[in-house]
C-alpha positions in Angstrom: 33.3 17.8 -1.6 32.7 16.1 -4.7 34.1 13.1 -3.2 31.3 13.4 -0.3 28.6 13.4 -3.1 29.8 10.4 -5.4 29.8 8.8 -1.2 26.4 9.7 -0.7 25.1 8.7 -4.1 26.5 5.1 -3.8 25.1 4.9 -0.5 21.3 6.0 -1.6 21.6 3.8 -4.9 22.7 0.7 -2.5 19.7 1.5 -0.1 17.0 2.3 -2.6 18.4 -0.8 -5.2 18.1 -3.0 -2.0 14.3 -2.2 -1.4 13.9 -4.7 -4.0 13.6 -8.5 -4.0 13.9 -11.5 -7.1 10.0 -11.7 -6.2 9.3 -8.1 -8.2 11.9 -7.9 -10.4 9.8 -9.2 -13.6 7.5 -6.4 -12.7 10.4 -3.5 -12.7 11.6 -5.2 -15.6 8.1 -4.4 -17.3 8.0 -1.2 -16.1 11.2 0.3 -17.6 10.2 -0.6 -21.2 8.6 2.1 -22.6 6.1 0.1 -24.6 4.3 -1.1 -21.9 3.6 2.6 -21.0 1.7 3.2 -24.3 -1.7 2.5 -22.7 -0.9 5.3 -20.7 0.2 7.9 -23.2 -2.7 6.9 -25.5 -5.1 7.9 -22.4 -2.9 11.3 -22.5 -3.2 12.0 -26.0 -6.7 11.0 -25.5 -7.5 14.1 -22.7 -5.3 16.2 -24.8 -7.4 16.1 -27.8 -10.3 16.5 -25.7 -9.5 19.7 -24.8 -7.5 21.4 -27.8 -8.4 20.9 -31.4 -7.0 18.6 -34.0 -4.7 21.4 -35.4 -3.0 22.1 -32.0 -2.9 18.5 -30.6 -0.7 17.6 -34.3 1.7 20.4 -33.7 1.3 18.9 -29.4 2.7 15.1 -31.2 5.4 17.5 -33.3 6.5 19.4 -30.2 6.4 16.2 -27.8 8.8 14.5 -30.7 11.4 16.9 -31.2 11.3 17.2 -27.5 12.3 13.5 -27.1 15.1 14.3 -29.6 16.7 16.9 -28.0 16.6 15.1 -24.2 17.7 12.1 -25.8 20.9 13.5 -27.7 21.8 15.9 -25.2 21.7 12.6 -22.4 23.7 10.8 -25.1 26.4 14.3 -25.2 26.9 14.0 -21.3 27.0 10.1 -21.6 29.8 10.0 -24.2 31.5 13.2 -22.2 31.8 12.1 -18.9 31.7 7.9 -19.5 30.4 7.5 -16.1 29.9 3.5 -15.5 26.5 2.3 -14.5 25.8 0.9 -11.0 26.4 -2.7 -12.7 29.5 -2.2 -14.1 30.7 -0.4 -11.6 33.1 -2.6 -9.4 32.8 -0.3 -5.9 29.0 -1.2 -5.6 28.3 -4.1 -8.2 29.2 -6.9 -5.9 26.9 -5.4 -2.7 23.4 -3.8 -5.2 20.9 -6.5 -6.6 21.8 -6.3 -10.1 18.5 -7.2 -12.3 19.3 -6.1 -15.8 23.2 -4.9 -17.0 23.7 -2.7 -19.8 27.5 -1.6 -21.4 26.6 2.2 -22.2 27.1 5.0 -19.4 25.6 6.1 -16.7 25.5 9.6 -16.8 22.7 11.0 -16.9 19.4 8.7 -16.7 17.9 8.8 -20.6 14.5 7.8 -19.4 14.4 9.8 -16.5 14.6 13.1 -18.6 12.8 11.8 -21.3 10.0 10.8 -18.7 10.0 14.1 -17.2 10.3 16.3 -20.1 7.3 15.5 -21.8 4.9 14.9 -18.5 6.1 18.6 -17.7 5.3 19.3 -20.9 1.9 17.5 -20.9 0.8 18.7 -17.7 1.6 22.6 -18.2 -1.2 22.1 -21.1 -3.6 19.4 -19.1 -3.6 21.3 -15.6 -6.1 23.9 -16.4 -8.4 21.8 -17.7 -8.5 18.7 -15.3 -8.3 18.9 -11.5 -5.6 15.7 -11.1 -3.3 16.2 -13.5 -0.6 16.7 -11.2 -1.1 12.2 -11.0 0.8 12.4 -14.3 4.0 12.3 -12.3 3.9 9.4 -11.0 5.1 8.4 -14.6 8.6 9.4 -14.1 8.4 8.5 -11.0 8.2 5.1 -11.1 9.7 4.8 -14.6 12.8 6.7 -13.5 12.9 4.3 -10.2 12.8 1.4 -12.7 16.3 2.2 -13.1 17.6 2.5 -9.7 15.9 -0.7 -8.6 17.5 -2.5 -11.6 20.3 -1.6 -10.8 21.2 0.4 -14.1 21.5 4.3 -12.7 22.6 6.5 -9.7 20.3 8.3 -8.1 22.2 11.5 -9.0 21.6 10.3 -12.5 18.0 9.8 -12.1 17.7 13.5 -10.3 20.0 15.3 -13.3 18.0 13.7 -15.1 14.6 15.1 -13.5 16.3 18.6 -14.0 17.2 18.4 -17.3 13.6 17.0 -18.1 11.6 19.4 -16.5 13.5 22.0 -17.6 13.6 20.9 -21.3 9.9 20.6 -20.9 8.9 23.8 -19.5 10.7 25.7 -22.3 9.1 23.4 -25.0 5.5 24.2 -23.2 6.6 28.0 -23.7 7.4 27.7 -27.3 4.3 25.1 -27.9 1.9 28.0 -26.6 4.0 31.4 -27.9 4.0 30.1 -31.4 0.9 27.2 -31.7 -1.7 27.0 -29.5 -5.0 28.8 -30.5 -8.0 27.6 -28.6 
C-alpha cells in the first residue's frame, strides 16, 4: 500500500513539475523566496492593525514568531528522521522532472509549505470576521507551496503534510492567541 502511494506521488510530482517551462522558471524562482513576499505580509500586518489594537497586534508578531519556530523545527525533526531525498536528488524521477533549482537537505516534509500555511491560518482565523475576502489569503501557500513542486524541490505529499501540519499548527496558535491575548 505504501508502495502504491510513494507510485502515485512520483507520478503527480512528474505531471504537476512538467506543467512548467524554461520560459517561467525565473518567475517560480522569485516566488519561492520568501522576501519577495514581504509586500504582502506588510499589507497583512497592515489590515491586522487596523482592526485590533497596538497591544494585541505585538503579542499577533510574538505569536506569528514562535509559530514559525515551532513549524520550522518540527519540519527539520521529520527531515532529519526520515532523510527522504528531494525530487532532484532523487534518481527514480530526477532524469524525467524539469529540475530548476537543487538543494542537498531532505525532502520530507515541505518547510515552506507549513510555514506558509500556519501563519495564513493563523492570520485568517483573526482577519475573517472583519473583512469579507479574507479567505484570498490562501492563495499564499498556494502558490508559494507550488513554487516547490514546479522547481522541482518537493513531493506533492510533502507539500500536502505540509498543508496539515500548517494548518493545524496555526489553528491551535489562533486558539492560544485569543484564550490568553486578545482584548478588543
Amino acid at each position: 500500500m505504501l508502495e502504491k502511494i510513494i507510485q502515485l506521488d512520483k507520478e503527480l510530482l512528474i505531471f504537476l513539475n512538467g506543467l512548467g517551462s524554461e520560459t517561467f522558471d525565473g518567475l517560480w524562482l522569485v516566488i519561492t523566496k520568501q522576501a519577495y513576499w514581504i509586500p504582502i505580509f506588510l499589507f497583512v500586518f497592515y489590515l491586522l492593525q487596523k482592526k485590533i489594537d497596538w497591544r494585541n497586534f505585538w503579542f499577533y508578531i510574538l505569536f506569528t514568531a514562535v509559530l514559525i519556530l515551532v513549524c520550522d523545527q518540527t519540519c527539520n525533526l521529520f527531515k532529519w528522521y526520515f532523510h527522504r531525498l528531494r525530487p532532484c536528488n532523487d534518481e527514480t524521477v530526477n532524469h524525467i522532472i524539469r529540475v530548476v533549482k537543487s538543494s542537498s537537505t531532505f525532502s520530507f516534509f515541505s518547510g515552506h509549505a507549513t510555514n506558509s500555511m500556519a501563519t495564513t491560518v493563523f492570520g485568517f482565523m483573526i482577519l475573517k470576521k472583519y473583512y469579507k475576502h479574507s479567505y484570498l489569503l490562501f492563495l499564499f501557500p498556494l502558490i508559494f507551496a507550488y513554487s516547490r513542486i514546479y522547481l522541482g524541490l518537493h513531493f506533492p505529499s510533502d507539500i500536502l503534510t505540509g498543508y496539515v501540519f500548517g494548518a493545524t499548527f496555526g489553528f491551535i496558535c489562533y486558539k492560544l492567541y485569543w484564550k490568553y491575548c486578545f482584548k478588543s
